[in-house]
N, C-alpha and C positions, 0 to 999 in steps of 0.2 A: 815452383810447381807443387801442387799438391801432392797428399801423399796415393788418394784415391783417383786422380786424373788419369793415369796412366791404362786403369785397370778396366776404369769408363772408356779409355778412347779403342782400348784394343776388343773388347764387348761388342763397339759401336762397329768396328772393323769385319769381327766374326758374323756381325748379324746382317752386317753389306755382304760378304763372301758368302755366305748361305744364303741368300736373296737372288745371287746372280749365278753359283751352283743351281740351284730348284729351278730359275729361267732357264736355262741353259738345257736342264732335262722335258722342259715342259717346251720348247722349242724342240727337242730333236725327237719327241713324241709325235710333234703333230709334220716332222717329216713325212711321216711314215704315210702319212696319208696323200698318196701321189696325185690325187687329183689339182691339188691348189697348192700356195707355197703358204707358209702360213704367216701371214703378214704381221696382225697382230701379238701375236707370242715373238715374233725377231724383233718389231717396237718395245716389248715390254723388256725384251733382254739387255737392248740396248741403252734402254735407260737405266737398268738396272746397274751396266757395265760404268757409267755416269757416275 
């Protein structure tokens, strides 16, 4: 293993985890709006979760 792999993979890991944090806020944002569910932002979360 390199010696920089490690430092890359856990980088690559924070920037998945804050991608699907910020989903996560930006789906329970558009709860709030009771008229509709909000489809698109729970797709985008879920892939996110991916």
């Amino acid at each position: 293993m390199r010696k920089g792999t490690k430092a890359m993979q856990d980088s690559d890991e924070e920037r998945a985890a804050e991608d699907v944090l910020g989903r996560w806020a930006t789906f329970g944002l558009a709860l709030s709006d009771k008229r509709k569910y909000p489809v698109q932002e729970f797709g985008a979360f879920v892939q996110a979760m991916r």
